[in-house]
C-alpha positions in Angstrom: 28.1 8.2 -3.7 30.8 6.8 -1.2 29.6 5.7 2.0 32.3 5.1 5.0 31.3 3.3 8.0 32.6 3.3 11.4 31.8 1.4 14.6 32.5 2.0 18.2 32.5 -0.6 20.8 29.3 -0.7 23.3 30.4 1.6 26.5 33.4 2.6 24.5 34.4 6.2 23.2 35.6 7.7 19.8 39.2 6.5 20.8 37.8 3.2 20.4 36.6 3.7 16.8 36.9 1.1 14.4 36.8 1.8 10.6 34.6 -0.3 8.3 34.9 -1.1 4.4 34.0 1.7 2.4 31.3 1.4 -0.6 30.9 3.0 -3.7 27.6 3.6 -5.6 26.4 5.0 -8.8 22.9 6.3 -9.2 20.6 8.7 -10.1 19.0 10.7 -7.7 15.1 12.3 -8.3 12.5 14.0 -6.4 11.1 12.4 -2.8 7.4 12.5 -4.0 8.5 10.4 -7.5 10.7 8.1 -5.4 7.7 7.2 -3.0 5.5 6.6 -5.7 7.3 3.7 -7.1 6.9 0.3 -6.5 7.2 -3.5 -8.7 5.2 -3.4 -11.7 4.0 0.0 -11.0 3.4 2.3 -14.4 4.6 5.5 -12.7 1.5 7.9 -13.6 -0.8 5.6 -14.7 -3.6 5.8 -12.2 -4.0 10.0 -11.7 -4.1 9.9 -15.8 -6.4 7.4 -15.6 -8.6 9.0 -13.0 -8.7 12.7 -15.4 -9.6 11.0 -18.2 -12.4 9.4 -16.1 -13.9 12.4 -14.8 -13.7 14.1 -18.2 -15.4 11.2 -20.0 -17.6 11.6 -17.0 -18.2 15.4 -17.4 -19.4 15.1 -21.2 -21.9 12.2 -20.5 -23.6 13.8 -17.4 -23.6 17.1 -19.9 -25.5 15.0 -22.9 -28.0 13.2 -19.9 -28.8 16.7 -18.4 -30.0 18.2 -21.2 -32.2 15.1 -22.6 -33.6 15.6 -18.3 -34.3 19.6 -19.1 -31.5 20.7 -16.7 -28.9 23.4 -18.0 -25.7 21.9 -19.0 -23.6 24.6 -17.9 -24.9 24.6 -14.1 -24.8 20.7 -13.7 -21.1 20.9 -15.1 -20.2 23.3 -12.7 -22.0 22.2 -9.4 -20.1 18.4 -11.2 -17.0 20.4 -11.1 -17.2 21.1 -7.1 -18.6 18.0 -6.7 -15.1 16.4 -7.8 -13.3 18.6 -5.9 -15.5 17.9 -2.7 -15.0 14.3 -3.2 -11.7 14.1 -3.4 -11.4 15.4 -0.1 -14.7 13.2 1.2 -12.1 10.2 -0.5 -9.0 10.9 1.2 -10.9 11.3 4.7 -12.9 8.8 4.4 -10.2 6.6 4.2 -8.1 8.2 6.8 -11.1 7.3 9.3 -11.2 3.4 7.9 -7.4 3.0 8.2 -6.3 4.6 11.3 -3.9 2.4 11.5 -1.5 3.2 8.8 1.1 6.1 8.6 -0.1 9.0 7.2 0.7 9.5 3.3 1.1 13.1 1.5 0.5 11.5 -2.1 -2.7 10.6 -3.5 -2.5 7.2 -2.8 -5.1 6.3 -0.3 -8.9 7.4 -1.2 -11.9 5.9 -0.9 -14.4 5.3 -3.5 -17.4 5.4 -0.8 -15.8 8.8 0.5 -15.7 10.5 -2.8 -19.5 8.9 -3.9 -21.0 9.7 -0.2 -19.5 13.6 -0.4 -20.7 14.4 -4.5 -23.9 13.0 -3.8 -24.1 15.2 -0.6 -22.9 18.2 -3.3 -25.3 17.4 -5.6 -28.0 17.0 -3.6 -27.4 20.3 -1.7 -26.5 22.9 -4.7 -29.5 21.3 -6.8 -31.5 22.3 -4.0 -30.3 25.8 -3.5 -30.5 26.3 -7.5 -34.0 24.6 -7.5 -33.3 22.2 -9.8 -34.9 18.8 -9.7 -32.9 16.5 -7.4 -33.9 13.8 -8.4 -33.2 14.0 -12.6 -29.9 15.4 -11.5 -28.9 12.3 -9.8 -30.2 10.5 -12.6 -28.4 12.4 -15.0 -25.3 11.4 -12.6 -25.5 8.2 -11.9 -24.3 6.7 -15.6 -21.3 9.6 -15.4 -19.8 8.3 -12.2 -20.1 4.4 -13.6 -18.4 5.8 -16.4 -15.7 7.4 -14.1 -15.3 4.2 -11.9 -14.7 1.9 -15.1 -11.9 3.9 -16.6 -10.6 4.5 -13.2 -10.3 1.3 -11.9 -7.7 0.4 -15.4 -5.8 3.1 -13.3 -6.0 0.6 -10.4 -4.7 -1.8 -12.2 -1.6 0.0 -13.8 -0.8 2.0 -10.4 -1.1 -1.6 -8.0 -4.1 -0.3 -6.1 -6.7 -2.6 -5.2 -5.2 -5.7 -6.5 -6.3 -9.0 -6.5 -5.2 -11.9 -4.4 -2.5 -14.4 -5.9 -3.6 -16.8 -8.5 -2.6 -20.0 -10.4 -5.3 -19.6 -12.9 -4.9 -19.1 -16.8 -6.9 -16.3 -16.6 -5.1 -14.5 -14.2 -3.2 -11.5 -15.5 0.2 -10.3 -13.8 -0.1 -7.5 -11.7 0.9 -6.0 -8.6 0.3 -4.4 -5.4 3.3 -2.6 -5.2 5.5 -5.1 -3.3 5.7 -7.9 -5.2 4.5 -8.4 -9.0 3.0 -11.7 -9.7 -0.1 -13.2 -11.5 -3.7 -12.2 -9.8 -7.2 -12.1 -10.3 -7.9 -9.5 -12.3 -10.5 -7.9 -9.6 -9.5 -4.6 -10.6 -10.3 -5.4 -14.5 -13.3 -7.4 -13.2 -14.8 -4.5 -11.4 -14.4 -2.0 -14.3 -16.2 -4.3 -16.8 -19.4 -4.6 -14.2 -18.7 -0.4 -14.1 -18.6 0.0 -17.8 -21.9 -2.2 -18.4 -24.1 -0.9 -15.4 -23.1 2.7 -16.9 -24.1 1.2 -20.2 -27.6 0.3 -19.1 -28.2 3.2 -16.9 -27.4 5.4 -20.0 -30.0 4.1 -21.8 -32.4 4.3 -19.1 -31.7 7.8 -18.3 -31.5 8.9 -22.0 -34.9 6.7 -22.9 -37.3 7.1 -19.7 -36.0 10.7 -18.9 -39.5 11.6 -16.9 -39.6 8.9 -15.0 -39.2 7.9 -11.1 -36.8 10.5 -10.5 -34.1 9.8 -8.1 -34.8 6.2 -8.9 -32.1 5.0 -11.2 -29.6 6.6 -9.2 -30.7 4.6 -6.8 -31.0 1.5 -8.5 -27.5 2.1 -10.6 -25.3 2.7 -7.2 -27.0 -0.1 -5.6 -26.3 -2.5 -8.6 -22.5 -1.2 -8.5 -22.1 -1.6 -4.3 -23.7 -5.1 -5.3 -20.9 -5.7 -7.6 -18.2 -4.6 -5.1 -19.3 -6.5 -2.2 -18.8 -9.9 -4.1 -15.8 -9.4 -5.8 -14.1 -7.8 -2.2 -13.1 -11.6 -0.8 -11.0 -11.4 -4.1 -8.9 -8.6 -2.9 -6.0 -9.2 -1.8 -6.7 -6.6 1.2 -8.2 -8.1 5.2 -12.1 -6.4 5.6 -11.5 -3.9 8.5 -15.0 -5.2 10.2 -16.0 -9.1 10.3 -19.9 -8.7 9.7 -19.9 -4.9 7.3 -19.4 -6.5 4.4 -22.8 -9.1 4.5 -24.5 -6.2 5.6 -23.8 -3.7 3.1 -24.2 -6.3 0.5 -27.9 -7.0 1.8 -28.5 -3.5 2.2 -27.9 -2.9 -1.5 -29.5 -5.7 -2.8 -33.0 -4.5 -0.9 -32.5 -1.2 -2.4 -31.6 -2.6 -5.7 -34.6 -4.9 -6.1 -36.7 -1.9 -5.0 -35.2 0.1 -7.3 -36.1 -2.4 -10.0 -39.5 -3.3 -9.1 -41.0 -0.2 -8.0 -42.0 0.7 -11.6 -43.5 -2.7 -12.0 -45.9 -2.2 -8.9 -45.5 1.6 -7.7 
């Protein structure tokens, strides 16, 4: 590509043009959407591939828990199928409403965890009623499958510079980015997927062990454990909270349905 530049004087005219240097470049040229999706330290791909192996890792355990709960496989995968689908769109609005602010953005970048959970659950809860199944060993055959998603999703995170931590000195920091500058972080997003990966480890268990009982309470329980988790590792992000008292009160709010969750059974 050659580029020629001219200039013209302020209240002058074309006769007044003055030629600049010329400059030659040699590049290669790709698509717009590709070219917006790079950044430093950004594993072009990573975080969609990431997220479909999620949900598909997702799909088979929520399969396996609905039959140990006496629900038909087949339905729960498809109503899980619409769910996804729903909640991708609940994600990407959900985050449009919490960051009016920024430009709007035609990729996938930009979606909201609480959006996507807040619009399946709604799914879920609305076509298990219409196909009179039991709500509440539904969401408790769910519950473990979207753990599962969140832990192999947020590696995506990591590889894509989404949600990344704030700067660090630390050994233990690993070097990441957040798609301007590449540099060593806390590992939030690996932290968060680890606290993903065991909750969905324990909830399994639960579901697949104590199938009968408390429906609708270890969803509760298992979401409240993972908003827990979220809350205290957000000061790590390296993101400003939009509101200056949401976080404490979400965190409160989810440790008083957590410790219900917990000791209902003891004392219900």
């Amino acid at each position: 590509m050659t580029a020629e530049a001219i200039a013209i004087h302020k209240g002058g005219d074309r006769s007044d043009v003055v030629r600049l240097p010329s400059a030659e470049a040699v590049g290669t040229s790709t698509f717009a959407l590709v070219a917006t999706m790079r950044a430093p330290g950004v594993v072009l791909g990573a975080w969609p591939a990431m997220v479909a192996i999620g949900v598909v890792l997702a799909l088979v355990l929520q399969g396996f828990l609905s039959r140990v709960h006496g629900l038909a496989p087949a339905e729960v995968t498809v109503l899980a199928l619409v769910a996804t689908a729903l909640g991708a769109v609940g994600a990407k609005l959900y985050y449009r409403l919490t960051h009016m602010q920024e430009p709007g953005n035609r990729s996938l970048a930009g979606l909201s965890v609480q959006g996507f959970v807040i619009t399946a659950t709604a799914t879920f809860v609305i076509g298990g009623t219409v196909q009179g199944v039991a709500v509440g060993h539904l969401l408790d055959a769910t519950v473990p499958a979207l753990l599962v998603g969140q832990a192999v999703g947020r590696l995506g995170c990591l590889l894509g510079g989404c949600c990344a931590g704030v700067p660090t000195r630390s050994r233990w920091g690993v070097w990441s980015s957040d798609r301007r500058i590449g540099t060593r972080r806390v590992p939030v997003q690996l932290m968060e997927s680890a606290a993903a990966g065991a909750l969905a480890l324990i909830t399994t268990v639960i579901a697949w062990l104590v199938p009968t009982s408390w429906g609708g309470l270890l969803f509760v329980g298992g979401l409240a454990a993972y908003v827990v988790v979220r809350q205290v590792l957000f000061p790590l992000r390296g993101l400003p909270r939009a509101t200056r008292h949401g976080r404490r009160v979400t965190l409160a709010v989810a440790l008083i349905a957590a410790t219900g969750a917990l000791m209902t059974p003891l004392f219900g």
